[in-house]
N, C-alpha and C positions, 0 to 999 in steps of 0.2 A: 398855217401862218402865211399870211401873202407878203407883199413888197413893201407895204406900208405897217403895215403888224413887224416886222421884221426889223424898216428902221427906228419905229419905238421901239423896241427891245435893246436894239444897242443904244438910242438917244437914251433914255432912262436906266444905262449901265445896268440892267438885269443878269441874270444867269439862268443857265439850262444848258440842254443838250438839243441843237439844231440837224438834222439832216439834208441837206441840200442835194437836187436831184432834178430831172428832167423828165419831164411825159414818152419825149420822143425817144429814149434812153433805155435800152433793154433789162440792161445791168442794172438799172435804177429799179425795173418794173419786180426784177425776181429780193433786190432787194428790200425796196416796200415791203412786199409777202410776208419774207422774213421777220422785220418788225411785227406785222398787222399776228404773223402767228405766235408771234412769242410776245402777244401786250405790252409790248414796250412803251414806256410815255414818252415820244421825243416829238418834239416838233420837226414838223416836217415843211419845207421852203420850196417851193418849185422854182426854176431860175428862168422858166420858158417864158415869163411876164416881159423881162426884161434884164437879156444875157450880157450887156453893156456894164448895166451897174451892177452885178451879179462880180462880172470877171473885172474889169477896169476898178472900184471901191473897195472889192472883197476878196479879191485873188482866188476867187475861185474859176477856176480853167479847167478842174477837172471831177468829174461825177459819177456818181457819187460822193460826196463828199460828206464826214460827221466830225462835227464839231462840238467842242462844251467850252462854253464862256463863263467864266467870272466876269461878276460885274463890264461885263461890255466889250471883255475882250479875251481872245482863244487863247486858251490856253492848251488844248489838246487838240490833235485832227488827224483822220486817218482817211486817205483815200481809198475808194473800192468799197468791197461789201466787207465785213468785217467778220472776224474770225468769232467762234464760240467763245473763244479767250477775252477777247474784246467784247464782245456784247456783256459778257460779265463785268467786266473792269467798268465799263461805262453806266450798266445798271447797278452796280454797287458805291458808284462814285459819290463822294456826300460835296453836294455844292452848298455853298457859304447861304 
C-alpha cells in the first residue's frame, strides 16, 4: 500500500491490519521476513515516501509500527516486531 492507497483507506473509514515500516530500517527488514514467513495478510506501508506526513498526520515516530483500524481509526498498536502472542491475537482478530 503506498501514500495514496493509504489515505483512501482512512478517507473511506475502511478497516485492516497496517504495518508501517522503513526500507532503511533493519528491525523493519528481519520483521517483514517474519510476516512474508508466516503468510500473514497485513498490509504493509513504507513511510520512506514521505516521513513528514507519516509522523506529523499519523504519529507515527516509531518503526516498526502495527496497527488495526476500525473503520478509519486505531484502535490497537504495538510498537517493534511482535511477539508469537501477538501475531496470533492480531491474525485471529475478527474486524467488523
Amino acid at each position: 500500500m503506498n501514500k495514496n492507497e493509504f489515505k483512501t483507506f482512512i478517507l473511506n473509514k475502511q478497516s485492516g491490519v497496517i504495518v508501517f515500516y522503513s526500507d532503511y530500517c533493519d528491525v523493519c527488514s528481519k520483521y517483514l521476513k517474519i510476516i512474508e514467513q508466516n503468510n500473514l495478510q497485513w498490509e504493509e506501508v513504507s513511510c520512506d515516501d514521505d516521513v513528514p506526513f507519516f509522523y506529523k498526520q499519523h504519529g507515527i515516530d516509531i518503526i516498526p509500527v502495527t496497527r488495526i483500524y476500525e473503520f478509519g481509526k486505531v484502535v490497537w498498536e504495538k510498537l517493534d516486531i511482535l511477539t508469537p502472542e501477538e501475531i496470533e491475537y492480531v491474525r485471529n482478530y475478527k474486524l467488523p
